[in-house]
Structure formats: C-alpha cells, structure tokens
C-alpha positions in Angstrom: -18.2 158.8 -102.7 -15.5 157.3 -100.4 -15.5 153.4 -99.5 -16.7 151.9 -96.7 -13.3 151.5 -95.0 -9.8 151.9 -96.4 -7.2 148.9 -96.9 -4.6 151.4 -96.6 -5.8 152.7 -92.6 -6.0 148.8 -91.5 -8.3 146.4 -90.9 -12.3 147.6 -90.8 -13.4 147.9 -87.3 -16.2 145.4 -86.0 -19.0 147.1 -86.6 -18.0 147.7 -90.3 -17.4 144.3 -90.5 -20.9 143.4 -89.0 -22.4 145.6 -91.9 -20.9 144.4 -94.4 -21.8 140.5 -93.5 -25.2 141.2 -93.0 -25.3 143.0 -96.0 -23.3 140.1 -98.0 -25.9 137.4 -96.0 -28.8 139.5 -97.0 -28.1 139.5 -100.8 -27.5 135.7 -100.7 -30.8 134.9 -98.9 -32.4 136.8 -101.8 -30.9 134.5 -104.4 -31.1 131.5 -102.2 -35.1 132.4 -101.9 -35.4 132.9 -106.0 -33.4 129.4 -106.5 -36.2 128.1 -104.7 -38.9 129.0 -106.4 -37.6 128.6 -109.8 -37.0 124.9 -109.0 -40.2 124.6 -107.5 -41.6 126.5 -111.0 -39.6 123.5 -112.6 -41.0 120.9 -110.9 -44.7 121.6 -111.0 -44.1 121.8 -114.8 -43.0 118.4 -115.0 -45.3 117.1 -113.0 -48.1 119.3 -114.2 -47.2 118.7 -117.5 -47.9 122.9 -117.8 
C-alpha cells in the first residue's frame, strides 16, 4: 500500500491536501463530540447525585 503522496516527489497537490484536512477535521469533530458528552455525563452526576 503506497502513501497518500510522497515527500520525496514535492509538495501534495491541493486536492490531496483538501483530503487530508477534512479527514484530520473529521476525526477531531468526533473527539470534540465525545468530550462533550462525557462532561455532560459528569455533570449530571454531580448534580444528580447518580
């Protein structure tokens, strides 16, 4: 399986790039999402007393 572009033919061209950032953007939304809700879990316990 060869990369996604080569270091060694240049830069990656602009769609590459584009593909990889929304990738990279994708996969932090995903965290960012589960952050939330575990601090939400958090509060409600507290507040809850559960």
């Amino acid at each position: 399986m060869s990369p996604l572009f080569d270091i060694s033919r240049g830069p990656p061209s602009l769609s590459t790039t584009r593909i990889l950032s929304k990738h990279l953007n994708d996969r932090a939304g995903s965290i960012y999402a589960g952050t939330n809700e575990i601090q939400r879990n958090i509060m409600a316990k507290a507040v809850l007393g559960l």
